[in-house]
C-alpha distance (Angstrom), angle and dihedral (degrees) to the residues before:
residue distance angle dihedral
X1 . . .
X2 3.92 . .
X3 3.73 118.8 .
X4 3.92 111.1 -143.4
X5 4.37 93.7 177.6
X6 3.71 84.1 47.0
X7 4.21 107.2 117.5
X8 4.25 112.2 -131.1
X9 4.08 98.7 -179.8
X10 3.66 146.7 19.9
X11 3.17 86.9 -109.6
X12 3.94 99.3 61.9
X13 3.99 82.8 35.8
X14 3.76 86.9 70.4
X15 4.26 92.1 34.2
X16 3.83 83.8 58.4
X17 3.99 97.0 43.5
X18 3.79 85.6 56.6
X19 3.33 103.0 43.3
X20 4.02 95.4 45.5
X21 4.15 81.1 49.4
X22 3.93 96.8 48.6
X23 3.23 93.8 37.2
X24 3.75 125.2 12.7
X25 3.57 102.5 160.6
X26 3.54 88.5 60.7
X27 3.62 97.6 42.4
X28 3.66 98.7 54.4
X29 4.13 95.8 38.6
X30 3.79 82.5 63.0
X31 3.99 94.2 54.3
X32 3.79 87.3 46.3
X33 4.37 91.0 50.4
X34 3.99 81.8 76.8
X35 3.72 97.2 56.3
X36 3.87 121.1 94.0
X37 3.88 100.8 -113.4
X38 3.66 124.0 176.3
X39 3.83 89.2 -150.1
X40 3.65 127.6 2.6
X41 3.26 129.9 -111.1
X42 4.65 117.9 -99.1
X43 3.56 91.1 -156.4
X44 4.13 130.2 29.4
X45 4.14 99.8 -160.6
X46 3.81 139.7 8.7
X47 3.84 122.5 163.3
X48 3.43 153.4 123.8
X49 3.73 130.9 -162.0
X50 3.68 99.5 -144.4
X51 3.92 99.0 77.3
X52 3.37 77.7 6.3
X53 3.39 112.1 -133.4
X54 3.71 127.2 157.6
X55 3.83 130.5 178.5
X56 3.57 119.4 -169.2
X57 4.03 123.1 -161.5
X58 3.60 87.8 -10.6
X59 4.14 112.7 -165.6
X60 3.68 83.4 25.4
X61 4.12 105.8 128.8
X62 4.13 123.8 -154.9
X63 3.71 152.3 125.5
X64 3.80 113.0 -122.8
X65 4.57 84.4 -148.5
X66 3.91 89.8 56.4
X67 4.41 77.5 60.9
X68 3.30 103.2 38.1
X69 3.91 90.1 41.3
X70 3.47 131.5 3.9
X71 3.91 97.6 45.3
X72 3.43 85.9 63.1
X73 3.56 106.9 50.5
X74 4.22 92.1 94.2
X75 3.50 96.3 58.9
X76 3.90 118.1 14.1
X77 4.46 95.2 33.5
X78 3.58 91.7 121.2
X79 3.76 89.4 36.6
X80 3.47 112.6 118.2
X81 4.14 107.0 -111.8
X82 3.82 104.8 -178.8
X83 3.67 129.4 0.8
X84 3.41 115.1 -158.0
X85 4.21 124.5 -150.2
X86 3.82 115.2 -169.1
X87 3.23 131.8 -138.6
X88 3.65 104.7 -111.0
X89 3.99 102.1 53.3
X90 3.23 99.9 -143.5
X91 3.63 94.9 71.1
X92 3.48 132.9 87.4
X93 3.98 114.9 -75.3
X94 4.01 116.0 -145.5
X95 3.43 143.0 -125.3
X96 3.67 132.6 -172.7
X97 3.44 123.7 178.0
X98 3.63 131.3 -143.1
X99 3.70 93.6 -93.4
X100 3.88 94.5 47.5
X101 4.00 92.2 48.1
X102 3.98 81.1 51.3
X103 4.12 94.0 51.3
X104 3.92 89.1 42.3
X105 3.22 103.6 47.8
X106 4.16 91.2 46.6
X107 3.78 82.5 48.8
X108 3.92 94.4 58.7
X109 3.85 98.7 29.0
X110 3.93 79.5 68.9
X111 3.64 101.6 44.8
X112 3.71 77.3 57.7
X113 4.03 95.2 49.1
X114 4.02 77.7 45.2
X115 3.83 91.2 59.8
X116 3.32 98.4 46.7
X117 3.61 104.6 -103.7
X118 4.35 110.8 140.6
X119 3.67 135.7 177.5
X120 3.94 110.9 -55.8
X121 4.26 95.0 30.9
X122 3.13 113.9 122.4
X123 4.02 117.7 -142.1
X124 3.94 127.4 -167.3
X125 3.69 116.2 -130.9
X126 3.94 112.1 -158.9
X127 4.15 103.2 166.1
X128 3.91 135.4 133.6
X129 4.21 116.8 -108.2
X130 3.20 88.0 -70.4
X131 4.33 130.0 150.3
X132 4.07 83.9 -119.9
X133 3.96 93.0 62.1
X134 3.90 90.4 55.3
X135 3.79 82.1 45.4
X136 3.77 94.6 55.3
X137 3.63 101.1 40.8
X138 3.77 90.3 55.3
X139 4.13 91.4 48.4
X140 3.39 85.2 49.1
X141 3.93 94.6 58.2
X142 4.04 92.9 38.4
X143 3.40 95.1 64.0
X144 3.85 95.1 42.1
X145 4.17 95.1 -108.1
X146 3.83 115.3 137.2
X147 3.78 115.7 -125.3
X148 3.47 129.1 -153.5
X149 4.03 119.4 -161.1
X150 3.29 119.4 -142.7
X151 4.23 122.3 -162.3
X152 3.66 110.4 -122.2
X153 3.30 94.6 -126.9
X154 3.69 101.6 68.1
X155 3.61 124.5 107.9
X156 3.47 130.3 -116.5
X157 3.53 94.0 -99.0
X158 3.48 94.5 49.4
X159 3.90 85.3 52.8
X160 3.53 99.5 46.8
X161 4.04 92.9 54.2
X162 3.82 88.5 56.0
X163 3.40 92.5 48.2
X164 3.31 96.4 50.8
X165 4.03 98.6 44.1
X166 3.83 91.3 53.6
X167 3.46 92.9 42.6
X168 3.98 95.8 -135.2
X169 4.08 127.9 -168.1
X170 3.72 96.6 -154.5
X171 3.58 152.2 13.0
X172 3.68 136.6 -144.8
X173 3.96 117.9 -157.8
X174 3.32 139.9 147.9
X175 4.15 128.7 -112.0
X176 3.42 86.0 -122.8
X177 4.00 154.0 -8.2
X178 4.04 140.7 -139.1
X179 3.99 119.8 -150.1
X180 3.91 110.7 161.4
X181 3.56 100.7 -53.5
X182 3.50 107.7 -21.7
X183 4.09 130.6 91.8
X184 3.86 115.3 -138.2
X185 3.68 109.3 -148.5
X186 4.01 90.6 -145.2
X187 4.14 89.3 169.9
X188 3.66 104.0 51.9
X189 3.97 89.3 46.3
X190 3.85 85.2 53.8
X191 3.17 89.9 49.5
X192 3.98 98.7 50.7
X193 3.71 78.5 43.5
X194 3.47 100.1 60.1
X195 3.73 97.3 56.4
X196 3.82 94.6 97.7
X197 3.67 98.6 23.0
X198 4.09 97.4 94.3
X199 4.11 88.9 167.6
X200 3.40 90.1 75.4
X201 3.74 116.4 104.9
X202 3.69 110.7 155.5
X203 4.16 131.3 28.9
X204 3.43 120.8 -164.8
X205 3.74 115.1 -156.8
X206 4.11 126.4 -167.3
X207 3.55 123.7 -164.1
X208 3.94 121.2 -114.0
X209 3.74 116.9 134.5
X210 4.17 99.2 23.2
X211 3.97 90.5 -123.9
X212 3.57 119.0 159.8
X213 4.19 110.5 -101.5
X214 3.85 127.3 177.9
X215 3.64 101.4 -119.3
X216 3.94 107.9 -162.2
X217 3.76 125.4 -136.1
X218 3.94 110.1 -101.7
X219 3.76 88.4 1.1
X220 3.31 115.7 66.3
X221 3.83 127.6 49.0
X222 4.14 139.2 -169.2
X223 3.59 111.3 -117.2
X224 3.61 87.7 -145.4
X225 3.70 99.7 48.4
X226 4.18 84.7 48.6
X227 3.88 89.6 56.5
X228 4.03 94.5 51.6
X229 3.67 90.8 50.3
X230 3.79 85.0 58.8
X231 3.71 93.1 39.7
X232 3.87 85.0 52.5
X233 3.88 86.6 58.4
X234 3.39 89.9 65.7
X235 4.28 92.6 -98.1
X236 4.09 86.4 -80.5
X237 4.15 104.3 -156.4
X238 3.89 117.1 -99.2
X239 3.81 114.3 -126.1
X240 3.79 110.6 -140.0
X241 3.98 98.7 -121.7
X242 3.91 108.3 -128.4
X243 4.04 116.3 -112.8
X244 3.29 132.2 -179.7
X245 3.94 125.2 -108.8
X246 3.80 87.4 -108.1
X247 3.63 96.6 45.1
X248 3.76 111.1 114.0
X249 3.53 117.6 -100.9
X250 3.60 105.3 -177.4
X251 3.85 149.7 -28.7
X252 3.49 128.5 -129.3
X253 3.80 120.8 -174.5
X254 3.73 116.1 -132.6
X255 4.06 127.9 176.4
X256 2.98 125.6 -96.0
X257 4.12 143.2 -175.8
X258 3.65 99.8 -84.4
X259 3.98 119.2 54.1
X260 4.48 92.5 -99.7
X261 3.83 108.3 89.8
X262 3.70 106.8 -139.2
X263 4.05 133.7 -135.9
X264 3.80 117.5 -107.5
X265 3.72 110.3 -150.6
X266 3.77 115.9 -158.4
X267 3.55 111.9 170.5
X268 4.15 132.4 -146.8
X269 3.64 109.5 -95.4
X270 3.81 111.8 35.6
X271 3.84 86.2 40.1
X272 3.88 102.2 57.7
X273 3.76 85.6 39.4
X274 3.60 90.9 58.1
X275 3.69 105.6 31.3
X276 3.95 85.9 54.5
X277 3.70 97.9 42.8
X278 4.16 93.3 45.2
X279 4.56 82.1 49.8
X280 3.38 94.7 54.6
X281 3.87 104.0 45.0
X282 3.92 95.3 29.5
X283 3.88 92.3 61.7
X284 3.84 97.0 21.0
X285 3.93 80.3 -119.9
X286 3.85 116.5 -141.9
X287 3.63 129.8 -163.0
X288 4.01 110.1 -100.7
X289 3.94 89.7 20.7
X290 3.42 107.2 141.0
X291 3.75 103.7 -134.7
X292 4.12 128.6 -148.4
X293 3.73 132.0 -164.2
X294 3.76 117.3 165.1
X295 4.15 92.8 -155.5
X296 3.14 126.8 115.8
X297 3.76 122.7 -120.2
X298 3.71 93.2 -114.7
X299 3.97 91.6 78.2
X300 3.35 125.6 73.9
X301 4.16 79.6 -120.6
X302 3.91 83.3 72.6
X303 3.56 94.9 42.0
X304 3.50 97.0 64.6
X305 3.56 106.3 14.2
X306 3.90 105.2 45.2
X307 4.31 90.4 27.9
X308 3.17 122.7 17.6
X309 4.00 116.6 30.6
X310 4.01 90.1 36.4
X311 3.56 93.0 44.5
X312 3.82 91.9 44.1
X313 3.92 95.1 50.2
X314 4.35 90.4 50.4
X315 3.96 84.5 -105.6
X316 3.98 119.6 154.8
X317 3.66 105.2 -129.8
X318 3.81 126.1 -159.9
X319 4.05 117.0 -136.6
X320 3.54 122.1 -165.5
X321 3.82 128.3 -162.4
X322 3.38 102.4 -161.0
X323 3.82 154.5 55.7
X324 3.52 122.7 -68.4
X325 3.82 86.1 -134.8
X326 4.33 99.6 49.2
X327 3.22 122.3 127.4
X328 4.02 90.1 2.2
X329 3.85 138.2 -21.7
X330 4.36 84.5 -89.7
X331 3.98 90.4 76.7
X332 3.85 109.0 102.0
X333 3.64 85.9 43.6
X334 3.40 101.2 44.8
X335 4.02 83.1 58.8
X336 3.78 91.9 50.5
X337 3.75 84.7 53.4
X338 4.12 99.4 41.7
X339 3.81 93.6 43.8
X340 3.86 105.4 35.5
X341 3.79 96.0 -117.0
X342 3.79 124.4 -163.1
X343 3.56 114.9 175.1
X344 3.79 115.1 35.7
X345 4.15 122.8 -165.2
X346 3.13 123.3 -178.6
X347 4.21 147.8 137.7
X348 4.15 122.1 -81.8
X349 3.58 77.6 -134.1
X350 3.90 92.2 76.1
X351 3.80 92.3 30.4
X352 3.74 91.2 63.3
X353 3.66 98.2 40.2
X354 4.03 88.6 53.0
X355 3.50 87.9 49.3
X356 3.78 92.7 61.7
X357 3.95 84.9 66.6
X358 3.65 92.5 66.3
X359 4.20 118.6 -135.5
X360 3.79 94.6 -61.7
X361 4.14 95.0 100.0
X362 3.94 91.2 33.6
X363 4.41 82.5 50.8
X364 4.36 107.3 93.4
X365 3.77 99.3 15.3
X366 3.71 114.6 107.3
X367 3.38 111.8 -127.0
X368 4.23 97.2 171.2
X369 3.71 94.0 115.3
X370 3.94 95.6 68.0
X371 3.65 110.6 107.3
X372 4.13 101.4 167.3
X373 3.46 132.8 20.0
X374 4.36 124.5 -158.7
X375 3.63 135.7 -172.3
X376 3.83 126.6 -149.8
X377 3.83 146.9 -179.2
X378 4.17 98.5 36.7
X379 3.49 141.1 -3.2
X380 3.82 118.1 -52.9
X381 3.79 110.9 -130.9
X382 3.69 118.4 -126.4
X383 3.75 97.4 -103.6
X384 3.93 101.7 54.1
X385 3.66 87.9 37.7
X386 4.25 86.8 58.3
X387 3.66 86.8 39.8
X388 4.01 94.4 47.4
X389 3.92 85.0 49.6
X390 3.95 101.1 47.6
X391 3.68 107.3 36.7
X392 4.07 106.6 27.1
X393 4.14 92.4 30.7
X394 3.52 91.4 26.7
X395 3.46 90.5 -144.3
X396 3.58 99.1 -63.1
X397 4.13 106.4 77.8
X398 4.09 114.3 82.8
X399 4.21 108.8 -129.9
X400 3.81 126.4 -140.2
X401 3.41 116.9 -143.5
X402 3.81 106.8 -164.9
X403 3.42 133.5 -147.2
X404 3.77 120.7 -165.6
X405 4.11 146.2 92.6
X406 3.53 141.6 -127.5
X407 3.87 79.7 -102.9
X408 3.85 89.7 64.4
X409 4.14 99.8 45.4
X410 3.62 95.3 -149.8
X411 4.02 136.5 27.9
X412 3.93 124.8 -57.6
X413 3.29 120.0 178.9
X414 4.43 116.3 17.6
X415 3.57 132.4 130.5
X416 4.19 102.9 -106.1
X417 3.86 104.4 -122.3
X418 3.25 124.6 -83.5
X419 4.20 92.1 -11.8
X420 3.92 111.7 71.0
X421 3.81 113.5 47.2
X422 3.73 115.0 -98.9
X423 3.94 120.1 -135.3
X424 4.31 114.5 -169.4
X425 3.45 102.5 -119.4
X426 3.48 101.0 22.8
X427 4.08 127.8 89.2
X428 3.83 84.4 -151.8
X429 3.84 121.4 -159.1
X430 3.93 130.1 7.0
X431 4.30 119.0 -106.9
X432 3.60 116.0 -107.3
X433 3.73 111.1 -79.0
X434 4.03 93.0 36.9
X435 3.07 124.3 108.5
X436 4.30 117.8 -171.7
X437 3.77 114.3 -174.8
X438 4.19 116.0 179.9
X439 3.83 120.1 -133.4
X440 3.91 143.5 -168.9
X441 3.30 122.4 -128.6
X442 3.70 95.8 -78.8
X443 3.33 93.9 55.3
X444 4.55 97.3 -98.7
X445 3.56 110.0 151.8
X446 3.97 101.5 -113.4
X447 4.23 95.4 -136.8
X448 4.02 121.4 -152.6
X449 3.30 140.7 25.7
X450 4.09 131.4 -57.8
X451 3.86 92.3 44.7
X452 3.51 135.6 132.5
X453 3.97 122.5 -155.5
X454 3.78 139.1 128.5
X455 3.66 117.3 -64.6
X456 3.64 123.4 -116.3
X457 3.74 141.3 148.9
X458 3.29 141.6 -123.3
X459 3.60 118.2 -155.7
X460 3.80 136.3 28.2
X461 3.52 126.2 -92.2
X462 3.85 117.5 -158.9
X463 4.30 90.2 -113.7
X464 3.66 100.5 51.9
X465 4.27 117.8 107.1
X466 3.50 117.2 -83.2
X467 4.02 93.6 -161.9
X468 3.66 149.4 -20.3
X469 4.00 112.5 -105.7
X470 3.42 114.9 -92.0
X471 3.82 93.4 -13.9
X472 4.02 115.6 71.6
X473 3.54 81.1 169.5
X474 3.53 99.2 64.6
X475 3.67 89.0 53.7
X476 3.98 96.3 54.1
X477 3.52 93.3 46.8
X478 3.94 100.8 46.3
X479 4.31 99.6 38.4
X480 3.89 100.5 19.7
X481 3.60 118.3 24.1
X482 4.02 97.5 60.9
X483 4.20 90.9 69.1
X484 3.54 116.7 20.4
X485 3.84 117.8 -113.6
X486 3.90 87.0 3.2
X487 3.56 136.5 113.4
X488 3.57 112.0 -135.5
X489 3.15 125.3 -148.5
X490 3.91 107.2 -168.6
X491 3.62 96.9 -123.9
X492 3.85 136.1 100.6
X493 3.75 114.7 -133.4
X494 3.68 140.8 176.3
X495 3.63 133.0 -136.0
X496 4.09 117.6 -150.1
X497 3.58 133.8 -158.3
X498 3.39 90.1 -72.7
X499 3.39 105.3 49.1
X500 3.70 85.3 -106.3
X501 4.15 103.3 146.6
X502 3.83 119.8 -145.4
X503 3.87 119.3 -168.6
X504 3.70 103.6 -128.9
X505 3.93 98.0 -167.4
X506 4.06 141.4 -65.1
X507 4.35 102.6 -69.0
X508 3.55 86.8 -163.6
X509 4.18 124.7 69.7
X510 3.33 101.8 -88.0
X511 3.70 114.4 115.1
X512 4.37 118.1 -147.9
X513 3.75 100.9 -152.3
X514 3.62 113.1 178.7
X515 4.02 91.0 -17.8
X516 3.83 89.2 -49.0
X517 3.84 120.4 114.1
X518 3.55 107.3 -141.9
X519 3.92 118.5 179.6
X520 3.85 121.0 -127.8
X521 3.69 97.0 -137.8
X522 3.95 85.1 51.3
X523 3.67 93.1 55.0
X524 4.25 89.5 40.2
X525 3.56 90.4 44.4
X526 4.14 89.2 58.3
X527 3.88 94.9 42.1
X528 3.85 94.5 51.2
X529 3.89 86.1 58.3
X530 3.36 95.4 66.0
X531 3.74 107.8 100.9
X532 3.90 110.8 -106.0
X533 3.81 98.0 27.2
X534 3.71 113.7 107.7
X535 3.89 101.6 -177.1
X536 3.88 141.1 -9.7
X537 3.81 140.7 175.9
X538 3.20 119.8 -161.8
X539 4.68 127.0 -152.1
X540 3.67 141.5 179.6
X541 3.15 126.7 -98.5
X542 4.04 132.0 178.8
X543 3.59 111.3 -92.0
X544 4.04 125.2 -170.4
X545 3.83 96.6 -134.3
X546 4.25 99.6 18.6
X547 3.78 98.6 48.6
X548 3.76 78.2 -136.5
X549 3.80 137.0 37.6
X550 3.77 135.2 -142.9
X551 4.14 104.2 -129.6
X552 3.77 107.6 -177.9
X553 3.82 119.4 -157.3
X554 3.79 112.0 -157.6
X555 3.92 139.2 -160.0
X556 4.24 109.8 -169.1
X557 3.33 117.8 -171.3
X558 3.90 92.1 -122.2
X559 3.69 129.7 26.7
X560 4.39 102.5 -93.8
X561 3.54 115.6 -117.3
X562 3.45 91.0 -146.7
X563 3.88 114.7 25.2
X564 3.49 99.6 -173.1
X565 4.15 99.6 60.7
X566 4.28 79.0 39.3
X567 3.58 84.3 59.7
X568 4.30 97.6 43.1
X569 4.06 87.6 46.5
X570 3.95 90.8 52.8
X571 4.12 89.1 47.9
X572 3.57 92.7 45.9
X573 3.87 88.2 41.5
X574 4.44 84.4 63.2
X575 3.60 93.4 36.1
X576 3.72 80.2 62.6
X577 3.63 107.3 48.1
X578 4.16 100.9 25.3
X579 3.76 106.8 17.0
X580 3.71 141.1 -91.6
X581 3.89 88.7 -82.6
X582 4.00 92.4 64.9
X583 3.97 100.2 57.1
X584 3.68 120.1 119.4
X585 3.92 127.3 -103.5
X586 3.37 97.2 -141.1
X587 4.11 132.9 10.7
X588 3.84 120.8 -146.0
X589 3.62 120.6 -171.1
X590 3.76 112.4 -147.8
X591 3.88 134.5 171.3
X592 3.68 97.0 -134.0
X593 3.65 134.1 -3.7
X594 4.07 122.2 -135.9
X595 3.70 116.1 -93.1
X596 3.19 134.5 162.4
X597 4.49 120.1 -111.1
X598 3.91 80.2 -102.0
X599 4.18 83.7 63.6
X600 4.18 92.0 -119.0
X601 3.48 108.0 148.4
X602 4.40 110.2 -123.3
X603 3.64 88.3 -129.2
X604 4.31 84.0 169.8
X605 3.42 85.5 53.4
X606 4.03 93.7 54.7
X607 3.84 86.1 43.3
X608 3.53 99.3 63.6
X609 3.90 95.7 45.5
X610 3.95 82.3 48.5
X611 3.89 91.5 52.1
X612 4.39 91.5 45.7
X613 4.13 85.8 -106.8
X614 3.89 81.0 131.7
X615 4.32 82.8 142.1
X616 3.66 95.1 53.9
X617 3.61 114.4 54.8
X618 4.04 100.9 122.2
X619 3.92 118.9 -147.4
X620 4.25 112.2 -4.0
X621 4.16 79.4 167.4
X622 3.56 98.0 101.7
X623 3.76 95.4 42.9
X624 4.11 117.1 115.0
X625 4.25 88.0 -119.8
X626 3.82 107.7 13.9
X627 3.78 80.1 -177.6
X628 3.97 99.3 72.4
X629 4.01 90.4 61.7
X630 4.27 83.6 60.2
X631 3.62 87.9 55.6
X632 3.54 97.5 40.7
X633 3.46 88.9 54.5
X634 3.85 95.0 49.8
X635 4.14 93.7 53.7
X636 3.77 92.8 42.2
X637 3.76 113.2 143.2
């Protein structure tokens, strides 16, 4: 499958940049031409940022499955589409070709239609890394139902909110899942889940680990026994139902600054076109490449970089269920090796924390086949980037460090492999069709070069959100009512002599740990239900491994006899109502925190004792007790 809107120089690079600037209708409307659409669009862009509301190849009529599948069916159906490595790796890998994804994914889209879910449902999807999650996701979007992905290592809580906020009529798990050397007992959370979750009709459950589930008469349903009813039919074809561009596609909660997650809407059109353009330039994708991304579905990272854009550009992706540190430290390499990988993508996250085991598991595996190399989720540090470069690349493959958010649907800012320089530390220049613009705090564009600001931008692109579920007014107010006309993105950024930018961190409270954004008030909302705790508030800090830390300070009603259990109930009091993934680093307790006479919390002020800037903590004068930050300081951690 050639690529005609794929970029082959710098010089096109900058060609393309202009063009998509000068003319961005235009640019984009010739992307879309090589789409299969079952009636094309009247009108490539309307928008405005104020309410916002943007529309993007509006008339235009398709189903993203008919591009990710059927169109492909001629030329790639013995192709292989996903291949799947378990956990364990002594078990049987997977593949399934083009042609099989097609059959299973008709198969399931009308166990669906035989459920009663329709176009416009919405239906939860709680699974391990799995083949079957792909599989659901994209029966889901043939038959016009929106899915929303849940990570598997959310609580019940957590589940039960998103379930409730989207409002959705069934859920597909598993009984069970495997990462490293841990079982996930996806079922039982469901079904703690579920209490409060009265839209629920119908759960679909797929077998994995063999643990023993309740399964509840009328309620809950085999995923196996659901396929041989349709196999029984006779395995009857599944039309791909037609949506518009603008219809909604999915939603994918994300953190956010207060404690309520919120629902990002990306819709079916713009989306495919940009989760398939950003694939194929990113990576510099060829046909036959065998393509790796370490995320896990549950991110918008594996939505359109182990689904969607792969998929959608006839590319055979590689999913892996486990950890890249199970059996041994060796394990992502020792799947480059086994499966002949050529593009690897994955978080700085697991880069560092592999680099703690020295070169010994990296030693004997063959790592010749890698061409490109990308990072995702935060900014790499210097040091793993180097180390990334010299002893997985080996010098020779170009890495993409990419800049963008579930907000965004698809990549922003990256160098495009092996064509625009690369700088460590830096996610370089924007894609064609983006256009970044840096701001002070009132919202002046800061001109030239050598300037730091906060990053917004200016114009649509055809993957950003369109809304927040059930709440267009939390969307206005968090990405477009800080800057007028702008986009923002929530992140501070600097651009160097160069023009090179280089995301400097998130200036409002939302935490990236690991890749993940996690909002404070989220994580203080959990702590302060633990029983005994009468307020928290919770800051970054650098972490070796993370990128960023969780550091938790903590008012108790009494002084704790014994800290340390204190500090194990409060963790397993978030593991509980978030997740594992949200629990603090490190607990301090503290009479009172600083605030102000207005009763704001100094959250800056807790920052810098959290990051050891215990000289540098400007004016504590007009705080309500200038003496807490002294003792604060004293007890640090």
């Amino acid at each position: 499958m050639a690529y005609p809107y794929q970029i082959k120089s710098l010089e096109e690079y900058q060609q393309n940049y202009q063009q998509s600037v000068m003319d961005p209708e235009g640019f984009w409307a010739n992307v879309a031409d090589h789409f299969y659409w079952r009636r094309k669009w009247d009108k490539v862009l309307e928008w405005n940022f104020k309410d916002p509301d943007v529309k993007w190849f509006t008339g235009g009529k398709l189903n993203i499955t008919e591009n990710c599948l059927d169109r492909h069916l001629g030329t790639l159906g013995n192709t292989p589409a996903i291949i799947w490595e378990p956990n364990d790796p002594e078990e049987r890998h997977r593949v399934i070709t083009y042609r099989d994804l097609y059959n299973k994914v008709c198969q399931f889209a009308n166990v669906l239609k035989n459920n009663g879910v329709k176009k416009g449902d919405r239906v939860c999807i709680y699974m391990g890394m799995i083949p079957e999650l792909a599989i659901a996701v994209l029966a889901c979007a043939r038959i016009g139902a929106i899915h929303s992905v849940v990570f598997g290592g959310f609580s019940a809580q957590s589940i039960a909110d998103r379930i409730q906020d989207a409002q959705a009529s069934l859920v597909i798990t598993c009984d069970g899942a495997f990462r490293g050397n841990k079982d996930i007992p996806l079922k039982s959370v469901i079904d703690d889940a579920l209490i409060g979750c009265p839209s629920v009709k119908k759960v679909i459950v797929c077998t994995r680990t063999r643990t023993p589930v309740s399964m509840i008469k009328g309620r809950d349903l085999w995923w196996e026994d659901e396929i041989k009813q349709v196999e029984t039919m006779g395995n009857p074809p599944c039309p791909a139902e037609e949506m518009d561009a603008e219809d909604m596609l999915f939603i994918l909660y994300t953190s956010g600054s207060t404690g309520k997650p919120k629902g990002v809407v990306h819709t079916c059109g713009g989306y495919m076109v940009y989760a398939n353009y950003t694939f194929v330039n990113t990576f510099q994708y060829q046909p036959g490449e065998v393509y790796f991304c370490t995320a896990d579905v549950g991110w918008i990272t594996g939505h359109s970089y182990i689904i969607y854009g792969p998929l959608s550009a006839g590319a055979t992706t590689l999913m892996f269920e486990g950890v890249p540190t199970y059996p041994d430290a060796g394990r992502l390499w020792s799947i480059v090796d086994k499966f002949r990988v050529n593009i690897l993508y994955t978080a700085p996250t697991a880069i560092r924390s592999l680099m703690g085991y020295g070169l010994g598991p990296v030693n004997h595996k063959d790592l010749s086949s890698l061409k490109k190399l990308g990072s995702v989720g935060e900014p790499i540090n210097e040091e793993a980037w180097h180390w990334f470069k010299d002893h997985i690349g080996k010098g020779r493959c170009p890495i993409v460090d990419t800049w963008w958010q579930t907000e965004t649907g698809g990549i922003m800012i990256t160098p495009i492999a092996g064509i625009t320089k690369e700088k460590p530390g830096y996610a370089t220049l924007p894609l064609p069709g983006i256009q970044p613009i840096l701001v002070d705090e009132k919202g002046e564009e800061i001109k030239g070069n050598n300037v730091n600001g906060n990053l917004c931008i200016k114009f649509p692109w055809p993957g950003m959100l369109r809304t927040t579920y059930g709440d267009h007014e939390r969307c206005r107010t968090t990405y477009f009512a800080t800057y007028d006309n702008l986009y923002f993105t929530g992140d501070g950024c600097l651009r160097d002599e160069d023009g090179y930018y280089r995301i400097t961190g998130r200036v409002d409270d939302v935490l990236n740990v690991s890749g993940h954004r996690i909002g404070t008030a989220e994580v203080e909302n959990a702590i302060n239900m633990h029983a005994g705790v009468v307020e928290s508030a919770v800051v970054g800090y650098p972490h070796d491994i993370k990128g960023q830390g969780i550091y938790a300070y903590v008012i108790t009603e009494r002084q704790t006899h014994d800290p340390e259990l204190t500090k194990k109930d409060i963790l397993q009091t978030v593991s509980r109502i978030i997740g594992p993934i949200a629990k603090p680093d490190k607990i301090q307790f503290v009479s009172g925190l600083p605030k102000t006479r207005s009763g704001k919390i100094m959250r800056r002020i807790l920052r810098k004792i959290a990051e050891g800037e215990l000289d540098n903590l400007g004016d504590t004068s007009t705080l309500l007790d200038p003496a807490v930050v002294e003792e604060i300081k004293r007890s640090r951690l």
